[in-house]
C-alpha positions in Angstrom: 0.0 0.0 0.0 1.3 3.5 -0.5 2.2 5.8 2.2 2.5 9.5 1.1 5.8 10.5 0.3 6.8 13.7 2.4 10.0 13.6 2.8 12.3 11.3 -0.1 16.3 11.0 0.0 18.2 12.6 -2.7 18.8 9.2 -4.5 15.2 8.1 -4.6 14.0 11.6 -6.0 17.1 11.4 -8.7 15.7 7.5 -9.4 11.9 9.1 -9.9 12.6 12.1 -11.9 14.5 9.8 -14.1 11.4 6.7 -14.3 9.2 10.1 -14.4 10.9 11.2 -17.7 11.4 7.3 -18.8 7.8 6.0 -18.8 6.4 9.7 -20.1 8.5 9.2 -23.4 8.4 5.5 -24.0 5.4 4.2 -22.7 5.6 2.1 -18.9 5.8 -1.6 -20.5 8.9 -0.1 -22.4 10.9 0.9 -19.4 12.8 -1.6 -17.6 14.9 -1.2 -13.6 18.3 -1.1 -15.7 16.6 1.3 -17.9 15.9 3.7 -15.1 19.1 2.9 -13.1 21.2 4.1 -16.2 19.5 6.9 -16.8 19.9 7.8 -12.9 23.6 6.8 -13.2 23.1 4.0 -10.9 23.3 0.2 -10.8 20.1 -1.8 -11.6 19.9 -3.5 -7.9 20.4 0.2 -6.6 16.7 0.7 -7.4 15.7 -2.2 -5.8 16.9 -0.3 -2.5 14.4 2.4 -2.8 11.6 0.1 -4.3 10.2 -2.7 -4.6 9.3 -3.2 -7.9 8.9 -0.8 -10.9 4.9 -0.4 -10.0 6.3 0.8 -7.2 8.1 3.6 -8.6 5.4 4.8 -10.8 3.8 4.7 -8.4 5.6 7.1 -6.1 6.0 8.9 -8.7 2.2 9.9 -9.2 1.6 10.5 -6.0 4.8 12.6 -5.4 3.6 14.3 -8.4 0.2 14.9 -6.8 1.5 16.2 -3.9 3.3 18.7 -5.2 -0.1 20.0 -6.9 -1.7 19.9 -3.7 0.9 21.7 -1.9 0.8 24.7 -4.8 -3.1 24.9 -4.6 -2.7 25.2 -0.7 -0.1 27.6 -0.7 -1.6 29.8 -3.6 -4.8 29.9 -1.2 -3.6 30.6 1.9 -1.6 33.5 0.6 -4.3 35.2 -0.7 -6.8 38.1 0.9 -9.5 37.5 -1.5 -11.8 35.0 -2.9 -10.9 36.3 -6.1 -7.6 36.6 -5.5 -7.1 32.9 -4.1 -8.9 31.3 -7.5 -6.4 33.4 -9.5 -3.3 32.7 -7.5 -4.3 29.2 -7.6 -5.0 29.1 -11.3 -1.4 30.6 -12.0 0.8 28.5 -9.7 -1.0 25.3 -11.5 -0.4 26.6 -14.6 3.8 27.3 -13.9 3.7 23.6 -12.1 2.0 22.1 -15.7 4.8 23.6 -17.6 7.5 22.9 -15.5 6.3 19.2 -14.4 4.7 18.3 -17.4 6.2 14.9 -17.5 4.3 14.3 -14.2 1.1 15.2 -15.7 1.7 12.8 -18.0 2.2 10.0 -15.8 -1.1 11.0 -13.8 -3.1 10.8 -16.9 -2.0 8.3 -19.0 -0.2 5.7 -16.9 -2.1 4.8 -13.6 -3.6 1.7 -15.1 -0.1 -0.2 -14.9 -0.7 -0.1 -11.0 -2.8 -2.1 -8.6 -6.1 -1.4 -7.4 -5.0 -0.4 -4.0 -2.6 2.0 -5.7 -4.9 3.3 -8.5 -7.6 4.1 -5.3 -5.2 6.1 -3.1 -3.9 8.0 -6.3 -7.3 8.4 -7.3 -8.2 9.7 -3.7 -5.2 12.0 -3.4 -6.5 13.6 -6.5 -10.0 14.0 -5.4 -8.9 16.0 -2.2 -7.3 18.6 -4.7 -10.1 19.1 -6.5 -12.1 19.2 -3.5 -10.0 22.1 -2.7 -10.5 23.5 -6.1 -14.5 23.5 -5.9 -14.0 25.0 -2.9 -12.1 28.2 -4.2 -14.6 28.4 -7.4 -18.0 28.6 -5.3 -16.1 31.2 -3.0 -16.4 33.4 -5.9 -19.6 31.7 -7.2 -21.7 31.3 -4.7 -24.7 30.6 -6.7 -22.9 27.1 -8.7 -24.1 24.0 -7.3 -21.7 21.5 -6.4 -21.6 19.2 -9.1 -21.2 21.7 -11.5 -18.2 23.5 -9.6 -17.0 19.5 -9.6 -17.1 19.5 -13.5 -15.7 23.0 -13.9 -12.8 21.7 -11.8 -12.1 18.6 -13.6 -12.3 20.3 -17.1 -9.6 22.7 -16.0 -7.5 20.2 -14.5 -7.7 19.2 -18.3 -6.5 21.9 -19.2 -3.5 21.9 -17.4 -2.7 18.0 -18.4 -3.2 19.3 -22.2 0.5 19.6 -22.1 1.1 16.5 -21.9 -0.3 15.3 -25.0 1.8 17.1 -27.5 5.7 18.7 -27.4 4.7 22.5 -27.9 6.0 24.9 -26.3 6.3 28.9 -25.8 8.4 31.1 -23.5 7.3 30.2 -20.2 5.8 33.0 -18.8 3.6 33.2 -22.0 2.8 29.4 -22.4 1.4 30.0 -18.2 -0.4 32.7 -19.0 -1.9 30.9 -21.6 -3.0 27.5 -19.7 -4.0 30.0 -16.9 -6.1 32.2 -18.8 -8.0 28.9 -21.0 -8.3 27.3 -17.5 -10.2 30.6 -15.8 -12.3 30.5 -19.1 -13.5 27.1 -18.0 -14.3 28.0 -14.4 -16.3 31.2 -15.4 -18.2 29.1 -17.8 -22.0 29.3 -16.8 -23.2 25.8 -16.8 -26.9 25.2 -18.4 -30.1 23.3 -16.7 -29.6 20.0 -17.7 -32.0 18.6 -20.5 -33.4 15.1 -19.8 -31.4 12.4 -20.8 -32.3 10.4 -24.0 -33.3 7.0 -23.2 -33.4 4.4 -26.0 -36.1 1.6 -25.5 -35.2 -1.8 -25.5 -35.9 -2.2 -29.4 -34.4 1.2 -30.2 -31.7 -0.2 -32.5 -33.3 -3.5 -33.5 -32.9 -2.4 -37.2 -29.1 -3.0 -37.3 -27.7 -6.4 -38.2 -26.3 -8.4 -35.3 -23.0 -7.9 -35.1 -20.7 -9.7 -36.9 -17.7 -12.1 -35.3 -14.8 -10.0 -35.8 -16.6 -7.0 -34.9 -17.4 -8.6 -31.1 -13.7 -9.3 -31.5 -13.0 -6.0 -31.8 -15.3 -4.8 -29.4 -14.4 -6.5 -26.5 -11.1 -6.2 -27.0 -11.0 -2.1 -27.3 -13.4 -2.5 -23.4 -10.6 -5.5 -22.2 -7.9 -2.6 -23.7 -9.3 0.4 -21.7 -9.7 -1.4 -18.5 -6.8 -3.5 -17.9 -4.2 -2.4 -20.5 -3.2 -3.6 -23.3 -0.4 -5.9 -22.3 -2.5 -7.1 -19.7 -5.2 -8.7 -22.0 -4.8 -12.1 -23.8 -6.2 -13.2 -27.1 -8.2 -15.7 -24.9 -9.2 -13.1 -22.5 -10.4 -11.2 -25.8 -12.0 -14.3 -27.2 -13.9 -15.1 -23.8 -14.9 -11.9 -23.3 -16.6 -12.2 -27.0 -18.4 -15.3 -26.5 -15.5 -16.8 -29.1 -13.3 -19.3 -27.3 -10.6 -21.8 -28.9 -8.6 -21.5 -32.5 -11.6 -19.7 -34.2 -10.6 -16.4 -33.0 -7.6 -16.4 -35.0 -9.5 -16.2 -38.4 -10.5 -12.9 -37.8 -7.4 -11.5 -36.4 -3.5 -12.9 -36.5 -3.0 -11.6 -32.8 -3.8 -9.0 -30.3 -1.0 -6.1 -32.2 -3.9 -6.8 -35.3 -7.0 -6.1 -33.1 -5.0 -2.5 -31.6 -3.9 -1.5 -35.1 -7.7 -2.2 -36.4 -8.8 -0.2 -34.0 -6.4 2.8 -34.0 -7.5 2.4 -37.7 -11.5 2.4 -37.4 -11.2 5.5 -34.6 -8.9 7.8 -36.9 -11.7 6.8 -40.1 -14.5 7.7 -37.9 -13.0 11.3 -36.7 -12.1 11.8 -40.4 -15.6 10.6 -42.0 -18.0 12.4 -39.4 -15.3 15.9 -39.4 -15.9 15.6 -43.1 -20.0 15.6 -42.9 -20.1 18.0 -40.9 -18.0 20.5 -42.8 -19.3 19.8 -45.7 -23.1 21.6 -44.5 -20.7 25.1 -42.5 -21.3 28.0 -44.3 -18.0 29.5 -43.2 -14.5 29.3 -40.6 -17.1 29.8 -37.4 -19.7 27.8 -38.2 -17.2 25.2 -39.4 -15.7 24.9 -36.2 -18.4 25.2 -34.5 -19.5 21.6 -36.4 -16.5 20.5 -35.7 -16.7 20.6 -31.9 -20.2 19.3 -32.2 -19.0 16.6 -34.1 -16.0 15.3 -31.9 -18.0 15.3 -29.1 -20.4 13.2 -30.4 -17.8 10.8 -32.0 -16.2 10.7 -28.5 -19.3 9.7 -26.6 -20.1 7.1 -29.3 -16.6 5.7 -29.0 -15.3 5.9 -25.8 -13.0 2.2 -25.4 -12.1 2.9 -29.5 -10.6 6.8 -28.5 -8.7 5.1 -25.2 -7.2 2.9 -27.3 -6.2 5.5 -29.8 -4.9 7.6 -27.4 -2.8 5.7 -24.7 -1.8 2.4 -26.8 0.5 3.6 -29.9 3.0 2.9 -28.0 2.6 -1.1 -28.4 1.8 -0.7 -32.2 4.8 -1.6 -35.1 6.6 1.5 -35.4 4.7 2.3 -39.0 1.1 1.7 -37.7 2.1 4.3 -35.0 3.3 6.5 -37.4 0.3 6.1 -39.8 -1.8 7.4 -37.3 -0.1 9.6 -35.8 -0.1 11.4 -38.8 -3.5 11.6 -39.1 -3.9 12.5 -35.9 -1.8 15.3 -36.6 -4.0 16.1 -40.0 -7.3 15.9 -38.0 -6.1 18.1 -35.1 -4.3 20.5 -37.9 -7.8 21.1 -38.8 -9.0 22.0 -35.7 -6.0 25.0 -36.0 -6.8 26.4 -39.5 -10.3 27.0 -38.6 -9.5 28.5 -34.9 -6.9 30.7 -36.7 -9.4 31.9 -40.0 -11.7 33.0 -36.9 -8.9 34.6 -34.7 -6.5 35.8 -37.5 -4.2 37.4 -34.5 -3.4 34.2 -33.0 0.0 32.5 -33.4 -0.5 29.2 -35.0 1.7 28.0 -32.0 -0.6 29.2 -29.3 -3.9 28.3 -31.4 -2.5 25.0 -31.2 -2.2 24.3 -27.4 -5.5 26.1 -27.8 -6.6 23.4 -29.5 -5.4 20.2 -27.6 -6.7 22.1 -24.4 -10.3 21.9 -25.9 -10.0 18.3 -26.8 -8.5 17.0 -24.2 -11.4 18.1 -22.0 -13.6 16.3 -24.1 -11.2 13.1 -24.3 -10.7 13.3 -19.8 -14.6 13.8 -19.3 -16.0 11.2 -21.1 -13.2 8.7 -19.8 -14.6 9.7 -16.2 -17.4 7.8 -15.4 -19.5 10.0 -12.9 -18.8 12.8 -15.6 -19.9 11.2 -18.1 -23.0 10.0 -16.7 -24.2 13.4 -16.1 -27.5 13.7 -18.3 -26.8 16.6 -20.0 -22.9 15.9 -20.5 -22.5 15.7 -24.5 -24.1 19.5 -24.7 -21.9 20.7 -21.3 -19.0 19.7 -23.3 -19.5 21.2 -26.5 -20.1 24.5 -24.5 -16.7 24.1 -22.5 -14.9 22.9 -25.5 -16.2 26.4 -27.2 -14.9 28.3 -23.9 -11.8 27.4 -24.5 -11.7 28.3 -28.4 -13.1 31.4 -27.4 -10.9 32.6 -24.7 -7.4 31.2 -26.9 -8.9 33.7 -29.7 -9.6 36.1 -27.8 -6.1 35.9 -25.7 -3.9 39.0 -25.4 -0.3 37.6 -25.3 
């Protein structure tokens, strides 16, 4: 079980901030103890001195990294006179940590999984407190907001501060700060809207569609098996149990579990591109066209939920020109995303419309991957609306 790591010898913290960097770059199941031990300068059974086992450093490393977010939010508070004051103070020393520590942020987003449940529930925990702390500081200055929307506001800021660690841009620091800061204030000013009753589908709602073929319960459950567990942590038996498809069958539809992750890399990237194209196909100009856009991912998102986690966190286990492949069209559909922001904000560096842009969808990407988020009823038309916020404030940004 984890303890909270206050105080941590010089050796251990050089060990960390080297796994830290490590596992950010090349993915956890990459990353060996001699890996981290030569990059630290050290011998391999050095580590084993400080911990346990690798889950054990990534672990302290998230929950070293999470402390040191608590301990700016509580220091940025208690230094300030005003409510005001405190959610601004707070918002900027987040902001320098994200550009500084952005490794860390990394780690807390993308990497938890690889640890056990224990561990994932004190992280998970430790996290919650600081956003506790957050809601706090936002209904000081909004008295009116009702908890749970404060608690989304919070969340979708905190994505806007792990943004950074989903591409490698970067500005002068002070500017790249005042940017996160300012996108991240956007979000928590954002005036959440009466939730519209939830669409429920009855039982024969989508009796129409053909029962789903083999391969595409293949595929299915191995995107769910993917998203909980991991990908190195699934079998193609697990996949082919979890489909109802047991024994040498399963192999006619796929030549092993690197086929089902590169299918479904594959079938996420074609159904970003098909539904960006439909719905820029009916804008009637840059605004309206983005506008679609947003509209459009978040509806592809909600639809697709195990299909984006896979495309998101598992490139790493891809061949090296699968990864590539769609990376590059990642790139393309995101580049998108940019041209339209800038032909509606022609005064905004391509650089800073940019992060702009990976702020906006990563909020999308963390809130539907959070399940008491996502569950809210009205959530798909709260995050087309925060999505927009950002866009907004990164066009409307001074510099």
């Amino acid at each position: 079980m984890l303890d909270v790591p206050h105080r941590t010898s010089p050796r251990k913290a050089a060990l960390a901030e080297a796994a830290a960097e490590l596992f950010g770059r090349r993915g956890y199941h990459a990353v060996s103890v001699n890996d981290i031990a030569c990059a630290a300068g050290v011998t391999g059974p050095a580590v084993y001195r400080h911990f346990g086992s690798k889950q054990d450093v990534l672990a302290h490393v998230l929950l070293t990294g999470l402390e040191v977010f608590g301990q700016a939010t509580d220091e940025a508070l208690a230094g300030a006179q005003a409510a005001d004051e405190a959610l601004r103070r707070m918002l900027e020393a987040v902001a320098a940590l994200a550009v500084e520590r952005r490794e860390i942020t990394a780690l807390w987003r993308w990497q938890g999984g690889h640890l056990p449940k224990p561990d994932r529930t004190t992280i998970r925990r430790a996290g919650a407190r600081i956003m506790d702390r957050w809601a706090v500081a936002l209904r000081a200055t909004r008295p009116a907001l009702a908890p749970e929307h404060a608690e989304l506001l919070c969340w979708a800021a905190l994505s806007v501060f792990g943004s950074v660690a989903v591409h490698h841009l970067s500005l002068p620091r002070k500017r790249f700060e005042s940017l996160l800061a300012a996108l991240a204030a956007a979000v928590l000013s954002h005036t959440v809207e009466a939730a519209a009753a939830p669409v429920v589908n009855g039982a024969g709602g989508l009796a129409w569609l053909a029962p789903a073929s083999r391969r595409e319960k293949l595929l299915s459950a191995a995107t769910r098996l993917f998203r909980e567990r991991g990908y190195h942590a699934v079998s193609m038996e697990d996949i082919g149990g979890a489909a109802g498809i047991a024994g040498p069958s399963i192999y006619r539809y796929f030549a092993g579990k690197a086929d089902i992750l590169v299918a479904a890399g594959y079938r996420m990237a074609d159904r970003l591109r098909l539904d960006a194209e439909r719905a820029l196909g009916e804008a009637d100009g840059p605004g309206n066209a983005l506008d679609r856009l947003v509209r459009s991912y978040v509806d592809t998102v909600l639809r697709s939920d195990n299909l984006l986690a896979v495309f998101t966190t598992e490139s790493v286990a891809m061949a090296e020109r699968d990864a590539k492949e769609l990376l590059r069209m990642q790139r393309a559909y995101v580049a998108e995303w940019v041209r339209l922001l800038g032909a509606t904000a022609p005064a905004l560096a391509e650089r800073e419309a940019r992060i702009t842009v990976h702020a906006a969808l990563t909020i999308v990407n963390d809130l539907t991957r959070t399940p008491r988020l996502a569950a809210r009823p009205g959530i798909a038309a709260e995050l087309v609306e925060l999505a927009r916020a950002v866009l907004r404030a990164g066009a409307e940004w001074p510099g």
